[in-house]
Each structure stands twice: as structure tokens, then as C-alpha cells.
N, CA, C and O atoms as a MOPAC input file, in Angstrom:
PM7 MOZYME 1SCF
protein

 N    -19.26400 1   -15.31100 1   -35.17700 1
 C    -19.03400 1   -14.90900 1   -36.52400 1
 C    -20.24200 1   -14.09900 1   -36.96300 1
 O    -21.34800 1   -14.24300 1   -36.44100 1
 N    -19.93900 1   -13.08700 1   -38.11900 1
 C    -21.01400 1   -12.23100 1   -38.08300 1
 C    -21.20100 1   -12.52300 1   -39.90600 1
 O    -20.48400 1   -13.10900 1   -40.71600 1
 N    -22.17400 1   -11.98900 1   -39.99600 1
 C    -22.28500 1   -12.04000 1   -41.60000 1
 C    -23.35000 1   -10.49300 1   -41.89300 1
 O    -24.29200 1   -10.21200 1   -41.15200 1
 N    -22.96800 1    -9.70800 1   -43.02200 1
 C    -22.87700 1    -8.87000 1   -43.21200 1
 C    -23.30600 1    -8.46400 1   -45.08400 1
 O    -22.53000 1    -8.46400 1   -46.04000 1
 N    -24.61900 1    -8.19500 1   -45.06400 1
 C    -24.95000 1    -8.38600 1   -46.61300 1
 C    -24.27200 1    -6.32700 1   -46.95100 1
 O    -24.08600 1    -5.43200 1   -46.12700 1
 N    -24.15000 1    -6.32900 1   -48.04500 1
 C    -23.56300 1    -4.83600 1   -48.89900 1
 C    -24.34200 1    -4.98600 1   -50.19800 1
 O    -24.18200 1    -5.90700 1   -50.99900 1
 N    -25.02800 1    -4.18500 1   -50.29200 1
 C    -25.43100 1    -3.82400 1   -51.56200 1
 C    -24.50100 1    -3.15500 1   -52.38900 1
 O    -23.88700 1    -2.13900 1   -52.06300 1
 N    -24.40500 1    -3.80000 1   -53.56000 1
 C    -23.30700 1    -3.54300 1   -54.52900 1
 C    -24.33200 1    -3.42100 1   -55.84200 1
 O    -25.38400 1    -4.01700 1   -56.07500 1
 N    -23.56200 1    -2.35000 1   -56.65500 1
 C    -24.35900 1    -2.00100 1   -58.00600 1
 C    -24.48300 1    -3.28700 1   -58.66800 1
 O    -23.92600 1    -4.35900 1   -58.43200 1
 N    -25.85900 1    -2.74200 1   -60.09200 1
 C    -25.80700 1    -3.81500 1   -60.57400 1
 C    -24.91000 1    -4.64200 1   -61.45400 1
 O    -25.19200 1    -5.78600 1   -61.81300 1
 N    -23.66000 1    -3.90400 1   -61.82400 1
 C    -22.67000 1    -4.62200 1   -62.51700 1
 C    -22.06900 1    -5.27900 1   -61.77600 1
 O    -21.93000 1    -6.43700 1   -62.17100 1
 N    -21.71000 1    -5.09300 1   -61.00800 1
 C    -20.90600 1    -5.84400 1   -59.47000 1
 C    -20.99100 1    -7.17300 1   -59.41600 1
 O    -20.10100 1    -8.00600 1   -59.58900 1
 N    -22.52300 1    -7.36800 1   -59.07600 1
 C    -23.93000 1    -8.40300 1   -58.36400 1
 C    -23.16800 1    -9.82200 1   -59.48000 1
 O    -23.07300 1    -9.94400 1   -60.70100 1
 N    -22.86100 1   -10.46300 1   -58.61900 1
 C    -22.81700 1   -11.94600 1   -58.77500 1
 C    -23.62200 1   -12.77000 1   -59.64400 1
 O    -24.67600 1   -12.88900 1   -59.01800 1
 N    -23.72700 1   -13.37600 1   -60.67400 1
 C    -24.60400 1   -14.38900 1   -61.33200 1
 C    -25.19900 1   -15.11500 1   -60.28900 1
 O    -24.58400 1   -15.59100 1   -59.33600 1
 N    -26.22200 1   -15.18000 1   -60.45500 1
 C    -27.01100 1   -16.22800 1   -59.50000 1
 C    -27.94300 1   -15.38200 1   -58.76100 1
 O    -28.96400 1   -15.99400 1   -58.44900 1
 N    -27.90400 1   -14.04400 1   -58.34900 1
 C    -28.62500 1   -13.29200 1   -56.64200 1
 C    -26.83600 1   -12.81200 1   -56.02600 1
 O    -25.63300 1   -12.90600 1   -56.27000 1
 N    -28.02200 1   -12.18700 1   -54.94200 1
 C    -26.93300 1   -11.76300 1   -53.87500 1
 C    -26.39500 1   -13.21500 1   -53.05000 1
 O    -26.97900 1   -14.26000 1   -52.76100 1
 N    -25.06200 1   -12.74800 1   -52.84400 1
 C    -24.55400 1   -13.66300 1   -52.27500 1
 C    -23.97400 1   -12.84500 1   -50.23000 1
 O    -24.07200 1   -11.62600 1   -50.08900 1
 N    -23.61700 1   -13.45800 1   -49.37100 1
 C    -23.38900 1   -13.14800 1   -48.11200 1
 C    -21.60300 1   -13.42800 1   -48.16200 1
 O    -21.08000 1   -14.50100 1   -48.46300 1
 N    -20.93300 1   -12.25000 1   -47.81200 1
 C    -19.75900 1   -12.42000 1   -47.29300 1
 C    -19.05500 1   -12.83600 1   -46.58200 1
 O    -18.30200 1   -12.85000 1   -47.55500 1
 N    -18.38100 1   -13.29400 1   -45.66600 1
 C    -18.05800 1   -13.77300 1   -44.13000 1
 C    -16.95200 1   -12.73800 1   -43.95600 1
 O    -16.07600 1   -12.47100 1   -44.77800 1
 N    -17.12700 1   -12.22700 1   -42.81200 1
 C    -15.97700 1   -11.32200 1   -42.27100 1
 C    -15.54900 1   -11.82700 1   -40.83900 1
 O    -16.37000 1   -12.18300 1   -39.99300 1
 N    -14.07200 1   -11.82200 1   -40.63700 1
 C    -13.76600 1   -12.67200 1   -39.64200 1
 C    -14.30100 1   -11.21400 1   -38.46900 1
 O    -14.59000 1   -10.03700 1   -38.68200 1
 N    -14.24300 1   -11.85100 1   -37.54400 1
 C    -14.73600 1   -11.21200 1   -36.08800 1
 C    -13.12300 1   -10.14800 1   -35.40900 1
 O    -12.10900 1   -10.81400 1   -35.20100 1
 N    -13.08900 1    -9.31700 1   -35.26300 1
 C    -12.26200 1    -8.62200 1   -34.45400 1
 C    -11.36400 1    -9.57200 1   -33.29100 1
 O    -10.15900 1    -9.76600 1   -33.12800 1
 N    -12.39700 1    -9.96900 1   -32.70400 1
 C    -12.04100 1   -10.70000 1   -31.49300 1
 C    -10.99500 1   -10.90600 1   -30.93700 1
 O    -10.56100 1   -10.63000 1   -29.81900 1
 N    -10.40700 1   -11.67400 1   -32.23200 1
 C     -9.60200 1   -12.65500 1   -32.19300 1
 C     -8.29300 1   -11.57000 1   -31.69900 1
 O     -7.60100 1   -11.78400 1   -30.70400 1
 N     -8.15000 1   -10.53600 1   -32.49600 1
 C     -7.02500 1    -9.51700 1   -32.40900 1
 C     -7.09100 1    -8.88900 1   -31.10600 1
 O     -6.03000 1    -8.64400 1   -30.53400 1
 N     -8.43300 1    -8.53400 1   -30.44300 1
 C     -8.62200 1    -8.09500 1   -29.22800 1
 C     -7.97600 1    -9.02200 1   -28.18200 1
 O     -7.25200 1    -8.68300 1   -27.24600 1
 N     -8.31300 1   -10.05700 1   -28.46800 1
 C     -7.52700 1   -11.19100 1   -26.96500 1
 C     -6.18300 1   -11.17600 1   -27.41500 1
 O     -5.45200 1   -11.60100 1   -26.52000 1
 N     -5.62900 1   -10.89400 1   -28.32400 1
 C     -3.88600 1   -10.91700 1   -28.37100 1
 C     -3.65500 1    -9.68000 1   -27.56000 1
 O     -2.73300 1    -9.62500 1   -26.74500 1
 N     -4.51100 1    -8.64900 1   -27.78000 1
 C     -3.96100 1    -7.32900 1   -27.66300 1
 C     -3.85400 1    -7.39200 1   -25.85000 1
 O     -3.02400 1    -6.91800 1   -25.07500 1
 N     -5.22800 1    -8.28700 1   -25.60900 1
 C     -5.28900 1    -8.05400 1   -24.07100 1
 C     -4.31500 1    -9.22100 1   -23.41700 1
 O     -3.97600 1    -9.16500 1   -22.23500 1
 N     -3.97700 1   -10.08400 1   -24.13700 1
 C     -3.04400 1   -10.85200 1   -23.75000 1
 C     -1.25700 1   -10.52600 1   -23.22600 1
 O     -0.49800 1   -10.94600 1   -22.35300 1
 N     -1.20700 1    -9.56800 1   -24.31900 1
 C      0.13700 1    -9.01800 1   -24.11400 1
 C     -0.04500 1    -7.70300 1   -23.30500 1
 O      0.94600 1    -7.33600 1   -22.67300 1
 N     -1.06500 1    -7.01100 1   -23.23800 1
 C     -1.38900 1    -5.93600 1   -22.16400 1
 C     -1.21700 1    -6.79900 1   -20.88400 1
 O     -0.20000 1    -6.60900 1   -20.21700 1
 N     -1.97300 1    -7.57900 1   -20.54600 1
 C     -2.09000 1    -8.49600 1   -19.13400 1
 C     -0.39100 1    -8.98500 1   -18.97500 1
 O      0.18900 1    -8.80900 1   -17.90400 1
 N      0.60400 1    -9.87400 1   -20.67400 1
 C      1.86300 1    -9.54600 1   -20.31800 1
 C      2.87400 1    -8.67300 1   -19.84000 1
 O      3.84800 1    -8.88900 1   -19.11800 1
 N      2.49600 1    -7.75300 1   -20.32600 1
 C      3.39600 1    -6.01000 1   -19.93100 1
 C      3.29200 1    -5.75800 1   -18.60700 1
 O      4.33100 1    -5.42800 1   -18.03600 1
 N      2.00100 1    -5.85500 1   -17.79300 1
 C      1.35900 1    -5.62900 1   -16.97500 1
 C      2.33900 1    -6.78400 1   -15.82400 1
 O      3.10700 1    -6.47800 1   -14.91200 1
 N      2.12300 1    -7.49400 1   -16.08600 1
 C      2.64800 1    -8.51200 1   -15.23600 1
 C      4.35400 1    -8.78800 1   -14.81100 1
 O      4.84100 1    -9.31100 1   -13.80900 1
 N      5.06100 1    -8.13200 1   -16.16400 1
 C      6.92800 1    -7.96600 1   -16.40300 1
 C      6.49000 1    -6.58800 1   -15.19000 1
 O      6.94600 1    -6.78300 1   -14.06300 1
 N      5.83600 1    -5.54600 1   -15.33600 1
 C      6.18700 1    -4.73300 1   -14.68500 1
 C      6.48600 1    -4.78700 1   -13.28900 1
 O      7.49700 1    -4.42700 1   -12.68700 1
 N      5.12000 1    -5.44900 1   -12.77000 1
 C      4.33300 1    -5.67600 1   -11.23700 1
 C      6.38200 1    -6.75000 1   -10.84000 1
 O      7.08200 1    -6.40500 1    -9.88800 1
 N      6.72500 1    -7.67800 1   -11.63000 1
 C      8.00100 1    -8.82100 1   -11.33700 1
 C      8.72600 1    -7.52200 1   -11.04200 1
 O      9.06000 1    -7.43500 1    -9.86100 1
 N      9.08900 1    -6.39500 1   -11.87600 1
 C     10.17900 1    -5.58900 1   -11.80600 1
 C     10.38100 1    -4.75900 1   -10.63700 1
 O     11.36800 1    -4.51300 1    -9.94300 1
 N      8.82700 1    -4.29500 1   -10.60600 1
 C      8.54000 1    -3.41700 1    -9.45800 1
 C      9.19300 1    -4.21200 1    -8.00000 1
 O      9.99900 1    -3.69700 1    -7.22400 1
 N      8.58500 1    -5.61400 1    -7.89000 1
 C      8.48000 1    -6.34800 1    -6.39100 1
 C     10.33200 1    -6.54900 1    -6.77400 1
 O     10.90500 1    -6.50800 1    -5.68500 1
 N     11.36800 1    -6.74100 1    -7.92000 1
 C     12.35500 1    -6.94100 1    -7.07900 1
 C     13.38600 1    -5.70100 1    -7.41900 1
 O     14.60000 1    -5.75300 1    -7.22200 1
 N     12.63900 1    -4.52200 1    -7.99400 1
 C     13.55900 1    -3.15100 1    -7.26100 1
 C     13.57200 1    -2.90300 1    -6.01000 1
 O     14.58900 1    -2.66400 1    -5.35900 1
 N     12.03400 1    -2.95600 1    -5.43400 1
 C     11.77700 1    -2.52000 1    -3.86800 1
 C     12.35800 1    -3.64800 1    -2.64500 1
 O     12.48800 1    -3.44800 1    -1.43700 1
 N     12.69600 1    -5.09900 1    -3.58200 1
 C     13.38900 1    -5.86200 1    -2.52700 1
 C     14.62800 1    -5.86200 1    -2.73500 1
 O     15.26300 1    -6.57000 1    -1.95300 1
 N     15.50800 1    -5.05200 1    -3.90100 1
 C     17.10600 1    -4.75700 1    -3.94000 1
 C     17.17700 1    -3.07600 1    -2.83200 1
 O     18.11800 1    -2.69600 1    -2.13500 1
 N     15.92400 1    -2.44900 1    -3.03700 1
 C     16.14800 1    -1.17600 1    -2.32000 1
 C     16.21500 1    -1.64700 1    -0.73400 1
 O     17.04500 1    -1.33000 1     0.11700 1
 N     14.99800 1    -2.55700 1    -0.61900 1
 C     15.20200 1    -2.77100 1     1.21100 1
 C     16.47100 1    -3.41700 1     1.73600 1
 O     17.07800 1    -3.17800 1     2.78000 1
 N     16.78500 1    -4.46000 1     0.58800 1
 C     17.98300 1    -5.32600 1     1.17400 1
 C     19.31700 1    -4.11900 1     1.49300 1
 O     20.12400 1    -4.23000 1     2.41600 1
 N     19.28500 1    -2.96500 1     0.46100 1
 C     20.51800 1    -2.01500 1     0.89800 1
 C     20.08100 1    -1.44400 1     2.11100 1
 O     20.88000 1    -1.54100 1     3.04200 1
 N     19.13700 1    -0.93800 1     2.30700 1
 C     18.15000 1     0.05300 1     3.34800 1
 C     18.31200 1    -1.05500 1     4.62600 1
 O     17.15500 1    -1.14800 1     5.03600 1
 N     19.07300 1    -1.85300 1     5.37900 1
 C     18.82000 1    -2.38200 1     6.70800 1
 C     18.73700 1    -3.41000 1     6.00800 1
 O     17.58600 1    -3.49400 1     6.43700 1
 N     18.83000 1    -4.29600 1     5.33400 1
 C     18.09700 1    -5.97400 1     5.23500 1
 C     18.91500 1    -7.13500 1     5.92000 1
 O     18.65300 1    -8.33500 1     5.84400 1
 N     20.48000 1    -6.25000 1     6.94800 1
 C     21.38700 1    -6.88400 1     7.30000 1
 C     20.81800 1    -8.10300 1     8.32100 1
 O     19.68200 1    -8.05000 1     8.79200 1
 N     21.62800 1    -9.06000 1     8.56500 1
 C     21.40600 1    -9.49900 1    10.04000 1
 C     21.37700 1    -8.82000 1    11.04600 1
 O     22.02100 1    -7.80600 1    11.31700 1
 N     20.41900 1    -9.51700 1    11.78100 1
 C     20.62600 1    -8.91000 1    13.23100 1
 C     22.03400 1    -8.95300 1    14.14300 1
 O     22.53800 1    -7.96100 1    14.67000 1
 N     22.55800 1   -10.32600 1    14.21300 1
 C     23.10200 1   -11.00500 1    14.36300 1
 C     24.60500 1   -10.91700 1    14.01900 1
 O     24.98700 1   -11.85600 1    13.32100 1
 N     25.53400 1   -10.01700 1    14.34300 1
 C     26.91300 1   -10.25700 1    13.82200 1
 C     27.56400 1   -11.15400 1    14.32000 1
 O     27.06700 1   -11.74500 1    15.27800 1
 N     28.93500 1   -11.55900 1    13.81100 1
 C     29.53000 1   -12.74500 1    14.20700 1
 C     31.04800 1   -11.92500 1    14.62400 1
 O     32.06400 1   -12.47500 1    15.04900 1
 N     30.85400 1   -10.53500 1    14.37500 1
 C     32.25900 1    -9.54100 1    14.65600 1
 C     32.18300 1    -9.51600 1    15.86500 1
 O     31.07300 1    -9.31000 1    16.35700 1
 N     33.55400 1    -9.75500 1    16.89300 1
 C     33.63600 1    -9.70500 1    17.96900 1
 C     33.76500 1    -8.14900 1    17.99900 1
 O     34.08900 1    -7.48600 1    17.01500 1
 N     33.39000 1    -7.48200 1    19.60300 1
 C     33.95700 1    -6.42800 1    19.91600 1
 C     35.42900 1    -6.38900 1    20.41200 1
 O     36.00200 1    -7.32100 1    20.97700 1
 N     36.02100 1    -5.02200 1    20.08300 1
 C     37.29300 1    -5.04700 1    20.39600 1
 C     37.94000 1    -5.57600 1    22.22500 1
 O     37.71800 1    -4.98200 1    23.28000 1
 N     38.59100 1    -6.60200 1    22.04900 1
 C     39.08900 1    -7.67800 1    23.44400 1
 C     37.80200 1    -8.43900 1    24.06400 1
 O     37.90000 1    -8.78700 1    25.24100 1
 N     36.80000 1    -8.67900 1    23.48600 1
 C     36.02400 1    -9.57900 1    23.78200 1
 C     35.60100 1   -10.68400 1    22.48600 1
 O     35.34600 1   -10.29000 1    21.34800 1
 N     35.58500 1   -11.95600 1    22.85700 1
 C     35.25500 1   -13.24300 1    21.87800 1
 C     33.50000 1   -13.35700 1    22.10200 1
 O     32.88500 1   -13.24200 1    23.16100 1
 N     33.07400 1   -13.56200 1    21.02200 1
 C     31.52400 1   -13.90900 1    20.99200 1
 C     31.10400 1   -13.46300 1    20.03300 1
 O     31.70200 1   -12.69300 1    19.28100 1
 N     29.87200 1   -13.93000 1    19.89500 1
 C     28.61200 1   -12.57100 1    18.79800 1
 C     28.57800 1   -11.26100 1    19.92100 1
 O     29.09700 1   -10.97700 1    21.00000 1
 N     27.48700 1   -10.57800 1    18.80600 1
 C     27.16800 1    -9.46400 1    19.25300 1
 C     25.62100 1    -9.11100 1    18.51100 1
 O     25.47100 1    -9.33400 1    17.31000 1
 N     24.79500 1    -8.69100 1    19.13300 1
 C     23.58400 1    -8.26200 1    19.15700 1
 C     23.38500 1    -7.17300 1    18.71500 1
 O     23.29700 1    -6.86100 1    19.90300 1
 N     23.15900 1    -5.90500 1    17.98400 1
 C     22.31500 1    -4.93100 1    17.86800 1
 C     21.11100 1    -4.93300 1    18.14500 1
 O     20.27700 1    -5.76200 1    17.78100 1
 N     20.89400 1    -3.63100 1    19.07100 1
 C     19.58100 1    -3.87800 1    19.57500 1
 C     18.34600 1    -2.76700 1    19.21000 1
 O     18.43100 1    -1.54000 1    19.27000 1
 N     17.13600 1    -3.61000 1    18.79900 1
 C     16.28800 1    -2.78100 1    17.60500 1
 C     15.24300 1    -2.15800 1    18.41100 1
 O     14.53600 1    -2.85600 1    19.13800 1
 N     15.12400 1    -1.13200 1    18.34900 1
 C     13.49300 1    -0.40300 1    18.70200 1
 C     12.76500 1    -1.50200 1    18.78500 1
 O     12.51700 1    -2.35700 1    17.93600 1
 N     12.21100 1    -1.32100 1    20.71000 1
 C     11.20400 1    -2.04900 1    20.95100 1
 C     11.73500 1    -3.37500 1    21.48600 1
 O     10.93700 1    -4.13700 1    22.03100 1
 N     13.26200 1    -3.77300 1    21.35100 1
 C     13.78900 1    -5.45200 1    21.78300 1
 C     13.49600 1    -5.44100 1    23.62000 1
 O     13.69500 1    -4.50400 1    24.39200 1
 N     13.20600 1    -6.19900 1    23.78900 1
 C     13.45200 1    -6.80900 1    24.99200 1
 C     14.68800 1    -7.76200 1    25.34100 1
 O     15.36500 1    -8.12200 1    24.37800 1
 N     15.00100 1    -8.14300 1    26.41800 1
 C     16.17600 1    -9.40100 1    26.51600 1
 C     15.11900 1   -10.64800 1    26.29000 1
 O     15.68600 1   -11.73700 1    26.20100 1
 N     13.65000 1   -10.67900 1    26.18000 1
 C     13.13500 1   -11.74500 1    25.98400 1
 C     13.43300 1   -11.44600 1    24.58300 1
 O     14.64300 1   -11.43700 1    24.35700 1
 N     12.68800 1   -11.20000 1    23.58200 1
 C     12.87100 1   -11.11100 1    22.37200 1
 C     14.00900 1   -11.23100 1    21.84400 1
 O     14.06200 1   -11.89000 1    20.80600 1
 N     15.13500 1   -10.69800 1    22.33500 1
 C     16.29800 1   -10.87300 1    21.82500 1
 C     17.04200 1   -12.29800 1    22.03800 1
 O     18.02800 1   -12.72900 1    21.44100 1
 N     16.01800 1   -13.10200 1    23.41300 1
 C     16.54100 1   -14.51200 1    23.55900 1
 C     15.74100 1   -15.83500 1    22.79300 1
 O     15.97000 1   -17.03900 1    22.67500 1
 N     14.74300 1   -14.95300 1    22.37700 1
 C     13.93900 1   -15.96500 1    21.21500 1
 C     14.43100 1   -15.82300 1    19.85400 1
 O     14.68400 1   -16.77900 1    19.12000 1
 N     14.57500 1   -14.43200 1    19.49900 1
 C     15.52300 1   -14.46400 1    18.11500 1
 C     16.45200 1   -15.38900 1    18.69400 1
 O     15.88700 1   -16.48200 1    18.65200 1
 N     17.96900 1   -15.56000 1    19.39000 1
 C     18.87500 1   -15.93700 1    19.38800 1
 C     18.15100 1   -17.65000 1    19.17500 1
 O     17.60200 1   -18.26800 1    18.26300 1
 N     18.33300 1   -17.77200 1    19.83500 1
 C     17.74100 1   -19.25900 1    20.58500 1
 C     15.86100 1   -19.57000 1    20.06800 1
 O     14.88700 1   -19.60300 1    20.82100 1
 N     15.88400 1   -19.68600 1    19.11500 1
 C     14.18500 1   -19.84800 1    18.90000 1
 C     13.65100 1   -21.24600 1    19.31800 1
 O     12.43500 1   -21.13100 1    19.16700 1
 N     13.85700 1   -22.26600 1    19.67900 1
 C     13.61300 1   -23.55700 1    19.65300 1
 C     14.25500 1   -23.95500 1    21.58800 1
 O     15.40500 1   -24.01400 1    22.02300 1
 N     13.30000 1   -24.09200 1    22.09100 1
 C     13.29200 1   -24.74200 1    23.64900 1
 C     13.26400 1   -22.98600 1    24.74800 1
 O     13.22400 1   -21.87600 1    24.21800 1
 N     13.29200 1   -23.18700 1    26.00500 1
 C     13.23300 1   -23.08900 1    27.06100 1
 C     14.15300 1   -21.78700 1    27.11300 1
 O     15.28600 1   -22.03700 1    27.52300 1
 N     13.91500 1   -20.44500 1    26.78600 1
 C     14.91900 1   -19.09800 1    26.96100 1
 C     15.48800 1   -18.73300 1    28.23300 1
 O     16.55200 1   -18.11700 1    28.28500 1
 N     14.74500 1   -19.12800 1    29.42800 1
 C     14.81700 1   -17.90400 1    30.58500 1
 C     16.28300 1   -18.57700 1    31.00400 1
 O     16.80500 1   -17.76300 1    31.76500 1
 N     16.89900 1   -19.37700 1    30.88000 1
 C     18.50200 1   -19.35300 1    31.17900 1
 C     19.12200 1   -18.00600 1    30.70500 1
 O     19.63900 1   -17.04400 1    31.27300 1
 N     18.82100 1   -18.38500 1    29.28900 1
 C     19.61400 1   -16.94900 1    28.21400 1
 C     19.57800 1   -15.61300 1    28.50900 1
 O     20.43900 1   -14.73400 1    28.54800 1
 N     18.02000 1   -15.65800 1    28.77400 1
 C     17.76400 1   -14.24700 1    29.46200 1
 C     18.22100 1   -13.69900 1    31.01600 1
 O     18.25900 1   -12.50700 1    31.32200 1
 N     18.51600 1   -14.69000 1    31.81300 1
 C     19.13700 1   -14.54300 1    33.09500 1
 C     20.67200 1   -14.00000 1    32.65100 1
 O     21.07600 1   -12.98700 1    33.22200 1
 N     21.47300 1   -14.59900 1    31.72100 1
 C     22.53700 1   -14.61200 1    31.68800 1
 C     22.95800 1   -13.04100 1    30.81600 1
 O     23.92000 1   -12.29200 1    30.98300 1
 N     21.69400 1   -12.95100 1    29.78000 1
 C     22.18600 1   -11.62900 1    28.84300 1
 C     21.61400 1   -10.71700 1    30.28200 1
 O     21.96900 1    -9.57600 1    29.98700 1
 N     21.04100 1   -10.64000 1    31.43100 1
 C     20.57300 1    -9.34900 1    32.34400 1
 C     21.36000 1    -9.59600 1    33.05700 1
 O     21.54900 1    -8.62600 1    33.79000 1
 N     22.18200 1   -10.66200 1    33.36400 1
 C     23.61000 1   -10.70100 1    34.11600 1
 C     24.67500 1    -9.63800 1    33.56900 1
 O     25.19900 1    -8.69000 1    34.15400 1
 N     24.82300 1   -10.08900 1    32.28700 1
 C     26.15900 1    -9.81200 1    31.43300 1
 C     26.05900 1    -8.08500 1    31.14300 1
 O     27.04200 1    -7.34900 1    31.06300 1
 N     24.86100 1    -7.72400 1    31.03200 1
 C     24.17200 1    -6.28000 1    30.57800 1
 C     23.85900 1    -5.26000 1    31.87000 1
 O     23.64600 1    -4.04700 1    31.88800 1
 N     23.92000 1    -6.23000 1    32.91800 1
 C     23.82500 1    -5.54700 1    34.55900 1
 C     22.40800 1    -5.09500 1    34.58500 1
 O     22.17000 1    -4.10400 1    35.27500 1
 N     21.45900 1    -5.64500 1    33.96200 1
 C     19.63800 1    -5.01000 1    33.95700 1
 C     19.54700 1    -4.01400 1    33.67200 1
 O     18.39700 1    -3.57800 1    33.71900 1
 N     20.89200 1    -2.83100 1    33.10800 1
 C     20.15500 1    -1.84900 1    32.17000 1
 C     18.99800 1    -1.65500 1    31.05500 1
 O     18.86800 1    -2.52900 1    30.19800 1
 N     18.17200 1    -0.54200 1    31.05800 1
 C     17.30600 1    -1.18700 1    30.21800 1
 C     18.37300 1    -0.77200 1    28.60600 1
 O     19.36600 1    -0.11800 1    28.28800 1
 N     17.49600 1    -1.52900 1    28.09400 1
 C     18.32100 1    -1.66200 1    26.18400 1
 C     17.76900 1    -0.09100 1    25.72200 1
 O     16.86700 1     0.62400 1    26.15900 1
 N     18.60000 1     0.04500 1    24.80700 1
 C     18.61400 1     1.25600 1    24.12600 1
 C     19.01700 1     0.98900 1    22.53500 1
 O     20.00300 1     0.43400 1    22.05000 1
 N     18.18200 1     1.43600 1    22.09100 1
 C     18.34000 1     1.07400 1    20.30100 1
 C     19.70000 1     1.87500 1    19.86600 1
 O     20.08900 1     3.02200 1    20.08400 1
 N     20.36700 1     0.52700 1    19.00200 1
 C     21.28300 1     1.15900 1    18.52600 1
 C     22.84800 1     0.68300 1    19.19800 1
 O     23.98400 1     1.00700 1    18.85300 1
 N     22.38000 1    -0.18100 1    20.25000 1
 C     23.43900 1    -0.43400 1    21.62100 1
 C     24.12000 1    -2.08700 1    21.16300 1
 O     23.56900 1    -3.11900 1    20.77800 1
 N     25.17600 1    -1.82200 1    21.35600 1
 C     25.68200 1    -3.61400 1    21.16600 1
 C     25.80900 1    -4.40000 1    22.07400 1
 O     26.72400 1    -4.29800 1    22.89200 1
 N     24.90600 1    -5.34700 1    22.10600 1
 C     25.01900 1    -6.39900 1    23.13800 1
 C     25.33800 1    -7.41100 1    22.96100 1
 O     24.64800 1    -8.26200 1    22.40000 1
 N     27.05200 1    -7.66000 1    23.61900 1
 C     27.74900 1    -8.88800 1    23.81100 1
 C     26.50600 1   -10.18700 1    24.25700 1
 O     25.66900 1    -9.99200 1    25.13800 1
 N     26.59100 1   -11.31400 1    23.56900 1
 C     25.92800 1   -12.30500 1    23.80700 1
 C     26.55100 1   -13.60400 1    24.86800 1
 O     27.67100 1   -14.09100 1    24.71100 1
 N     26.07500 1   -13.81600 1    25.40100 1
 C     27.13800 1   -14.90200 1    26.31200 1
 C     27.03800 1   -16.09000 1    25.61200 1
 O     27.66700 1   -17.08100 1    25.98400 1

């Protein structure tokens, strides 16, 4: 709190002497102001993070993983991403225990071609 003497004429001047005013402090208005700045600030940053996660989810956010058979064959089916291996593609499938069955069976089923992005691979 600040206090703040003004010389005021002599008709003005208080009986008694000068007296001291109290003037409230700014402050107080400053932390609202930065309060709702830091609010604005913060609605935006929420808005921003879930436009760019409605844009990615259209942009690819699909499964890997379809459950559409190919035409005269029963099973899933794989799309296969830049960079997959049949290992990788048998740890996505199967994440939990012991792959190299899976992977014997998808380089069976695939004849050890190498993968090519973009390619559908029947899953056994």
C-alpha cells in the first residue's frame, strides 16, 4: 500500500493540518488482468492440441490392423508401413510372448518376398 501526500490550497486543507490519503495499489487489477491473460492463453494452447489431434486422426490415425477380409480369403489383413519388417509386424500383431512362430508362418504365407509399403498382408 502506498500513501501519497497532495498539496491542496488553503481553502481545501482540512481542520486540524494536512491529513494522508490512502490510495489502493494497482496491483490488485494487474493480477486479474494477468490471470485471465494466462486464462486465454491456456483455452487456446486446449484448442490448438485438439484441432491438430482431429487433423491427424483424419490424416492416417486409422488402424493398422483391418478386420476386412480380402476378396475369397477369411482372416485379417495387414497394411504394410514404411520401414515394417515381418518381425515388427509380428510384435505389433502379437505383442505379449514368443513371435518367431508368427514370423515363420507370415514368410511362409508371403513366400519371403521382401514387404513393400502400401502392400496387404493376409495374416495367418
Amino acid at each position: 500500500m502506498a500513501a501519497i501526500a497532495y498539496p491542496r490550497p488553503a481553502e481545501e486543507q482540512p481542520r486540524g493540518g494536512r491529513h494522508l490519503r490512502v490510495v489502493q495499489p494497482v496491483v490488485r487489477r494487474r493480477r486479474r488482468v494477468y490471470w485471465r491473460r494466462r486464462a486465454v492463453v491456456l483455452v487456446a494452447v486446449v484448442l490448438v492440441v485438439l484441432a491438430a489431434r482431429a487433423a491427424l486422426g483424419v490424416f492416417g490415425g486409422g488402424p493398422l490392423i483391418t478386420s476386412a477380409a480380402p476378396a475369397g480369403r477369411g482372416g485379417a489383413v495387414y497394411i504394410v508401413q514404411p520401414g515394417d519388417t515381418y518381425w515388427t509386424i509380428a510384435n505389433r500383431v502379437h505383442p505379449d510372448g514368443d513371435v518367431r512362430a508368427f514370423v515363420d508362418r507370415l514368410a511362409a504365407t508371403h513366400g519371403s518376398k521382401p514387404l513393400q509399403p502400401g502392400e496387404r498382408l493376409a495374416l495367418p
